[in-house]
N, C-alpha and C positions, 0 to 999 in steps of 0.2 A: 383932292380925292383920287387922283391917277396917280399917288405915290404911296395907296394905301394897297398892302395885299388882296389881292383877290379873297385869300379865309377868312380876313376880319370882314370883311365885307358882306362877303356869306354868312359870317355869323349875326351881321346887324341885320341881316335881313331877314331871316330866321325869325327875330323877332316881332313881323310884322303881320299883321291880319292881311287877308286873302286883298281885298280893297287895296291897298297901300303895294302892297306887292304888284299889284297887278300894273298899276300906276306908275310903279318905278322903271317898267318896260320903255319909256316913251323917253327917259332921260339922255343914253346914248344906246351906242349899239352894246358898249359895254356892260349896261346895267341890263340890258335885253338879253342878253347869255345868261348873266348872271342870278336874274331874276325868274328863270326857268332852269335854272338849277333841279336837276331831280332829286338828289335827295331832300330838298324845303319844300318842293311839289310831293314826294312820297309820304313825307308823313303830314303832310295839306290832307291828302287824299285816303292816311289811315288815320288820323283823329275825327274826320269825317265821315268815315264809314260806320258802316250800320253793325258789323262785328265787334269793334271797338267800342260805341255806345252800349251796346248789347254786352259787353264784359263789364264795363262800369256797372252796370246796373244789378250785376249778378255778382256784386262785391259784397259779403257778406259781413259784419262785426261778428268777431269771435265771440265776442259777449253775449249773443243774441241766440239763443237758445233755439228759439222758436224759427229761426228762421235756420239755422244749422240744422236742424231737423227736415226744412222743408227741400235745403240741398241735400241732403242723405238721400230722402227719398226718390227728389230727382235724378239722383246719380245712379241709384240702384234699377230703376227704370229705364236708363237709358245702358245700361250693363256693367256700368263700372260698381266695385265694390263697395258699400255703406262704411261709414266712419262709426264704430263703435257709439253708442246710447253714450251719451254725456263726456264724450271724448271731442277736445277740439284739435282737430288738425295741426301741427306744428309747420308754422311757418319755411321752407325751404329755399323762399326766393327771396329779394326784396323786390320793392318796388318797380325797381327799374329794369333786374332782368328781366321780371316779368311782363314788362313793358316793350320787351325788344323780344322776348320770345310768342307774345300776341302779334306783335309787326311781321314775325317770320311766319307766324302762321297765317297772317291774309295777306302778306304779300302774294299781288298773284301772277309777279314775272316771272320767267324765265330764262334760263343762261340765253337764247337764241332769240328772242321777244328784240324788236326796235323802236317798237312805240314808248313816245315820254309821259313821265307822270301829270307832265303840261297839258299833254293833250287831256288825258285819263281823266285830269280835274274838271275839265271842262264836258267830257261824256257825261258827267256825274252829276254836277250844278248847275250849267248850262242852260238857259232858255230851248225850247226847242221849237225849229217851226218848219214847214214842211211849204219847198215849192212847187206847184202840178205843172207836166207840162202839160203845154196846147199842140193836140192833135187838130192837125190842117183838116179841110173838107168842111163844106156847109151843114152835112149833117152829123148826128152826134154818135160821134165813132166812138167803139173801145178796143183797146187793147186784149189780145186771145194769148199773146205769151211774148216773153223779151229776152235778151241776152246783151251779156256784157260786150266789147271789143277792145282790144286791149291791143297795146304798140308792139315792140322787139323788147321794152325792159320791161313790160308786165304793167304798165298804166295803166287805167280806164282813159277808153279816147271815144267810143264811141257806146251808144246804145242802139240796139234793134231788134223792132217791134213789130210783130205783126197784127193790123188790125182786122177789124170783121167785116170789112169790104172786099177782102181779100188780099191788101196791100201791104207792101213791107216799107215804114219809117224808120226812118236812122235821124238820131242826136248826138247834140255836140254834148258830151259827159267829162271833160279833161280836167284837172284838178284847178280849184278858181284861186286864184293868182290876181294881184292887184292892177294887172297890164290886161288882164284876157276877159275881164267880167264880159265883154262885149258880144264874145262867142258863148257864153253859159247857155245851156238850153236851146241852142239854134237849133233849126232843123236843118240837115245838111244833105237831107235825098231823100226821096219818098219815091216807089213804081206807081204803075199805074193799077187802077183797083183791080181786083181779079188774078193779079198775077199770082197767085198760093191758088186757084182753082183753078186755072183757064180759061176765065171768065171770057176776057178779050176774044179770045177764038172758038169759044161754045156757048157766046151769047146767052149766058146765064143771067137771069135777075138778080137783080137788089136782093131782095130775100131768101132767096136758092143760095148766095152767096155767103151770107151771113146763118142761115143753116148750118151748111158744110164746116166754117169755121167755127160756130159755138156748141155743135153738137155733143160734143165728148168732154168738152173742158175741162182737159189736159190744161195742166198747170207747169209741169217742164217739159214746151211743144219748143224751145227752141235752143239751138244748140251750134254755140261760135266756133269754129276753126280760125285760130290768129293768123295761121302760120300760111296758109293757105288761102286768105281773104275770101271764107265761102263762109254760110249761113245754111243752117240746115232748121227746117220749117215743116212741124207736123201738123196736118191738118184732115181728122179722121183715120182712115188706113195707105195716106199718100208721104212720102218723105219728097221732100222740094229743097233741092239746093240750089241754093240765090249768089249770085255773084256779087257781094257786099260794095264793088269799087262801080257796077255798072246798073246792079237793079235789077239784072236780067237771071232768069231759071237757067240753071247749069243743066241739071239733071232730075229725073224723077223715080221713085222707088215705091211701087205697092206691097203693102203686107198683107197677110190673112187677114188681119184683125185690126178695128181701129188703134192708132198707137195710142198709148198710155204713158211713158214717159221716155225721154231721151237721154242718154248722160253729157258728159262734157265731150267734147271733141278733142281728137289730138293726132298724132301724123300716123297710128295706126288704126285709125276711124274711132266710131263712136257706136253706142250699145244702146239698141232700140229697143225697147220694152212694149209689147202689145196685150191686149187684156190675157190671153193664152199663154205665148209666147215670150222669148227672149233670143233675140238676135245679136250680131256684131255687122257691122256696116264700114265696109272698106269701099272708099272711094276710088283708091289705087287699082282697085278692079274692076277695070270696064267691061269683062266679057260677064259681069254677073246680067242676071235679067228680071223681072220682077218677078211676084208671086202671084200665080191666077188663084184670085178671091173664090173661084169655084173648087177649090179643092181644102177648103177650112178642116172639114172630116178628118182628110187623108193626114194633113201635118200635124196633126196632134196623135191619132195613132202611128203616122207613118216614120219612117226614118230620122233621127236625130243629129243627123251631121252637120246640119249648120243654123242648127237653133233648138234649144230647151225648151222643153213644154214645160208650162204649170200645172200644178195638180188644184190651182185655188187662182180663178180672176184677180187681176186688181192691181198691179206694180204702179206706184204713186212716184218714187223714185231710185235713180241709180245713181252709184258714187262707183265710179272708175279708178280705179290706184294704181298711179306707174311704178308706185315703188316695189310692187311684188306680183305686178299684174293679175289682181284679182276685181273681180266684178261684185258688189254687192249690191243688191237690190232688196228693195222694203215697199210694203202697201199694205192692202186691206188684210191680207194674212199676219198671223201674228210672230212669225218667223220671217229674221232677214235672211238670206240665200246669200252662200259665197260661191261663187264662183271661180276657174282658173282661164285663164284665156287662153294657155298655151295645152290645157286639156279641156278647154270648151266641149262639148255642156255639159261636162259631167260637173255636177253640184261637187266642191270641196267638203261644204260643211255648212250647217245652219248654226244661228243662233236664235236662242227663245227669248222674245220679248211680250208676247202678252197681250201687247196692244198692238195695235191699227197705226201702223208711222204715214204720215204723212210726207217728211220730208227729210233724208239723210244728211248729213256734209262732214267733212274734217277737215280739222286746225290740228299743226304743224306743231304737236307738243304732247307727252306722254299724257296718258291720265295717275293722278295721285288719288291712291284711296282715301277714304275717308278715314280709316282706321287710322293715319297719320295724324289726329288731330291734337296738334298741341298741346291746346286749353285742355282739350277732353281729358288726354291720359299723358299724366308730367311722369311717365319712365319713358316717354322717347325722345331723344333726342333730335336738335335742329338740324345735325348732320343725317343721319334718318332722311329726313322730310325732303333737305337738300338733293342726297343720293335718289331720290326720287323724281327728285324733277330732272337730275338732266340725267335721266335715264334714256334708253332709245326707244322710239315709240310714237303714235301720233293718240288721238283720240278722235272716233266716232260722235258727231252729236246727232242724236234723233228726237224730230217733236211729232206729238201724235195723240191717241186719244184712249182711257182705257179705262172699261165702265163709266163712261157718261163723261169724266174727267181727264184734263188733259195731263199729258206726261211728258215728260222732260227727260230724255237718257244718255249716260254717255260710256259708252265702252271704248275701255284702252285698247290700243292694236299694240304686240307686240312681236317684232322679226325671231321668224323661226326656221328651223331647217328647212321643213316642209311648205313656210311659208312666213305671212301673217297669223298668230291668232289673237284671240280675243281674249285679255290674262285678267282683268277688272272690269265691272261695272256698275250702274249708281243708276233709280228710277225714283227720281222725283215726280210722285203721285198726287200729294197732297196738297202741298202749296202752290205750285206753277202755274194752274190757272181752272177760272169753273168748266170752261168748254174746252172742245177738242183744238189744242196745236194746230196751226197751218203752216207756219215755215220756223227756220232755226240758222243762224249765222255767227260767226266767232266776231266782235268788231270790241276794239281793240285789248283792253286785256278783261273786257265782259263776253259774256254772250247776251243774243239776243232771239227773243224767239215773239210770235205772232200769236194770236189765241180768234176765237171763233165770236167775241165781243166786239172787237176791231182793238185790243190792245195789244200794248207792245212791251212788253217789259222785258230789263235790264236784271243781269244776275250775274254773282260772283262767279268763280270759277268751281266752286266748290257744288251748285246745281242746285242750293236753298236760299241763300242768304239773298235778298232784294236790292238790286242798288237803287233803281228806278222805274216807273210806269208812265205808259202816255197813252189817249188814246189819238187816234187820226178823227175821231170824230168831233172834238170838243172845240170850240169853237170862242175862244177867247182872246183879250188883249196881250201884248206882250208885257212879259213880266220885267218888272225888279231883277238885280242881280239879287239881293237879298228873300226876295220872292220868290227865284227860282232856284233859290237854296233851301228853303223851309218845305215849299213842294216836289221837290226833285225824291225825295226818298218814299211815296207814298206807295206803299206794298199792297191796296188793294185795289181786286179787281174791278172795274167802274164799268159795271154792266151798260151795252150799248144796241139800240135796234138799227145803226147805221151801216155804213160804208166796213169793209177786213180785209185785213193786209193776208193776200198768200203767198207772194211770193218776197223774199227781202235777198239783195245784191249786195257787197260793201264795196266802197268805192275807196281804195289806198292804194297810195300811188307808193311805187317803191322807193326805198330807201336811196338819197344821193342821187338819185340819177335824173333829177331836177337842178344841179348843183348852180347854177346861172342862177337863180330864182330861189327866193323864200318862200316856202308852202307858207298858206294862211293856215295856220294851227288851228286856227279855232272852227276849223270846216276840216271834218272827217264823214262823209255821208254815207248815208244808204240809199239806197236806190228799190222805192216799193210799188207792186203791183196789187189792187185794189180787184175786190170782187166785181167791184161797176165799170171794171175797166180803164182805170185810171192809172195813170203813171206820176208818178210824183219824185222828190230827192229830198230825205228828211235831213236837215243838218243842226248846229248848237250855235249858238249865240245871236248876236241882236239883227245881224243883215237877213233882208228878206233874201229866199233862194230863189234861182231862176228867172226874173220877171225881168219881162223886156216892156218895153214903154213905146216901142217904134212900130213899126208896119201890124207886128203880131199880135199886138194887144187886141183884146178883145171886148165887145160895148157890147153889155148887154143890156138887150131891149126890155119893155115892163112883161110883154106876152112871154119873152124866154124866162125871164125871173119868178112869174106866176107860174107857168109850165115845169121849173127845176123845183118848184119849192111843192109843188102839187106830188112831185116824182119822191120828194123825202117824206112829204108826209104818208107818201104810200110805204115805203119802204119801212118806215120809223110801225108803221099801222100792223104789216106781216110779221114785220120781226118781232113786236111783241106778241103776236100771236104763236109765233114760232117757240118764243122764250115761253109762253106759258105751258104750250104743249109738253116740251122737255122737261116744266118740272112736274108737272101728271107722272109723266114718266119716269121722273128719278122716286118722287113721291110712292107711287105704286109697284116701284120695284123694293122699296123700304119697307111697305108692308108686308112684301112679299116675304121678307129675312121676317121679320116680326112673328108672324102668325109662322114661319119656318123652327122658330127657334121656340116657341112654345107649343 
């Protein structure tokens, strides 16, 4: 076998189902290259997708009258032209091109993309299962907001959280490697409680303290500097920067207004969003001084030099861009705000969205209209579709809520004289999910976005097509490989009165710069925060995540067990009351159109 080419080899393997493939990894190191081959993994992972079934099934017999009529009329309804009354289409492909021209159209890499179709197969079929961590202290602490910590090449090395005691936890997050399981999910420093209030030194209660930290619940209250080893921690209308290497308060900053959300940090500070207001926060500035909370009035009529008023409450989140240093901000108004940093605060430019965003972010890659679409319209070609992707350009994702329903949006940014602008966009209304978006994340060549059931679904790049759904609340045994191949594509939403992800992290570690060490493949995680305050790391395949067995582990008693289980059937109890409410609501705005329309 070691005198045989590497191509025939690839080709015999080629011919094997996913099982046998997988299996052949274990033979040498050579057949473990070999056997994650991306092209046998690429089209692994397009004869398995849900666009490729979905063409099959819409193969039509020329002979079939009645059913050529039924594509006519499809096609006329989605805009393309109808095929003359009893005319059948002449054949222009065969088989095969049109087989490799469906693969270029769900292809969803990109020239600059380094994630493998190894991995991608396993985001897609993969078992999933999610490990919480344990937050220290006797009683039962939640998490109020977290951020990533990342090394000099851009790893996840740590996490840090601040709880409703006032305290800030840090965990060990590094990528799990078969030498380091040891350290997964440690806790690696925790302050003492109070330190986000000044509990310690103002002898504030238990409850006074957890007030202050859950009052606003601010969902991006926390904001890493790498570079810097600081932490910056909203709590109400106080910014608290924590020295991540010692636990101890650097500095403190009041604003008019409780804050509402934070963006990313980076070495020329970071952009504080307050329900009113919109700031920049340079740390490099010691002579700055706080804002006395008695003059609210004045800063929203008065002077604009070092912060933007709103004309509308509500900034949910900000996305900071080094690339052309612009600021955009999105929440309960239905326009996002750009901003310029180097002509702070004067507004650049808005974009109209409609709806209520929840949560911004962007991935490092142009947006492709949808107009490109292969299948749809055969006069464009794959050069076309190509000259589009490696176009310059990154793309916006936003998820959020619009009329009752959640939305799904993604505008291309495009470098312009004058800046960024916004040259495409795409608002998936319909299918994404019944309730309002809570968070949105690029993880590997899917997105992934949160809904207000507690699900999580997987989507093509395209912002319709389903790859997968899970929820965090569902509570079952571990699957089959073959089991969690048959379930992995299920596209609907599985209504839930439990636990919801708002916040979601990804955790990938950069390319080679692990080069000592083989990443475990099959562990690409996310890192999610739960409305009950819980921190978890969801990852794919059969190893449990995170659990330690030693000191940490946790015994629960029968009185904590009747006491948690008392706590969900309350929650399970509201939230269906909650879900009935909304659909009165959706119900009675229906007859509203109704009796509107006659």
């Amino acid at each position: 076998m070691d005198n045989i080419p590497d191509e025939i080899v690839l080709q015999v393997l080629s011919f094997l189902d996913v099982h046998d493939l997988v299996n052949c990894q274990y033979l040498s190191r050579r057949f473990l290259d070999l056997s994650r081959d991306d092209n046998i993994w690429k089209l692994e992972c397009f004869d398995a997708s849900r666009a490729e079934s979905r063409r099959r099934r819409l193969r039509v017999d020329p002979t079939n009258t009645q059913l050529q009529s039924l594509r006519s009329a499809f096609n006329q309804l989605s805009g393309q032209p109808p095929q003359p009354s009893g005319q059948v289409p002449e054949a222009k492909l065969s088989a095969a091109a049109e087989t490799q021209r469906a693969l270029a159209n769900w292809d969803p890499s990109y020239v600059h993309d380094s994630v493998t179709f190894y991995d991608e197969y396993i985001h897609r079929h993969a078992p999933i299962n999610i490990g919480w961590f344990t937050i220290p202290g006797d009683e039962s602490l939640e998490a109020t907001g977290l951020g990533l910590v990342q090394d000099s090449d851009n790893n996840p090395k740590h996490l840090a959280a601040s709880l409703d005691d006032g305290s800030v936890c840090v965990w060990d997050v590094r990528p799990r490697y078969l030498d380091s399981r040891s350290s997964q999910g440690k806790i690696v420093g925790r302050s003492l409680p109070g330190l986000l209030t000044g509990g310690p030194r103002k002898n504030q209660a238990r409850e006074e303290i957890k007030r202050i930290m859950t009052e606003t619940g601010t969902v991006e209250s926390v904001s890493i500097d790498n570079d810097r080893g600081k932490g910056y921690f909203a709590q109400n209308s106080t910014l608290v920067e924590v020295d991540l290497a010692t636990l101890q308060v650097v500095s403190e900053e009041t604003f008019p207004f409780p804050i509402a959300a934070l963006s990313q940090s980076r070495a020329s500070g970071l952009v504080v969003g307050t329900n009113w207001t919109i700031h920049i926060h340079d740390p490099r500035n010691k002579s700055r001084s706080a804002v006395n909370p008695s003059l609210q009035c004045e800063i929203i009529g008065g002077p604009a030099s070092s912060h933007a008023s709103l004309s509308q409450p509500g900034p949910l989140s900000i996305l900071d861009r080094v690339q052309d240093e612009s600021i955009w901000v999105a929440g309960r108004f239905t326009h996002m705000l750009n901003f310029d940093r180097r002509c702070f605060p004067k507004v650049r430019g808005t974009v109209h969205s409609g709806g209520r965003i929840s949560c911004i972010t962007e991935v490092a890659r142009p947006y492709v209209p949808r107009s490109l679409d292969l299948l749809q319209d055969p006069t464009i070609a794959v050069s076309d579709l190509l000259a589009a992707r490696t176009a310059p350009g990154s793309t916006i994702l936003a998820a959020g809520e619009y009329k009752g329903k959640g939305s799904l949006e993604f505008y291309g940014i495009a470098p312009s004289s004058s800046g960024s602008v916004v040259t495409e966009s795409y608002r998936n209304r319909q299918t994404a999910a019944s309730t309002r978006l809570l968070s949105v994340a690029a993880h590997g060549y899917s997105t992934v976005f949160s809904d207000g059931d507690g699900n999580l679904k997987w989507i093509e790049r395209d912002g319709m097509t389903t790859i997968r759904a899970y929820n965090i609340n569902e509570s079952v045994e571990p699957l089959s490989f073959n089991q969690a191949q048959s379930t992995a594509q299920r596209p609907e939403d599985e209504s839930s009165q439990g636990d919801i992800v708002q916040k979601i992290i990804p955790l990938q570690a950069s390319a080679g710069s692990w080069s000592n060490k083989r990443v475990d493949t099959n562990q690409s995680d996310l890192v999610l925060k739960t409305g009950d305050g819980r921190l978890g790391v969801l990852g794919f395949g059969y190893d449990t995540l995170y659990t330690r067995e030693e000191d940490e582990a946790v015994i629960e008693t029968t009185e904590e067990r009747a006491r948690r289980d008392a706590e969900k059937q309350y929650r399970e109890t509201l939230g269906r009351a909650l879900q009935s409410q909304a659909d009165e609501v959706r119900f009675m705005r229906g007859l509203g159109r109704i009796f509107g329309m006659s």
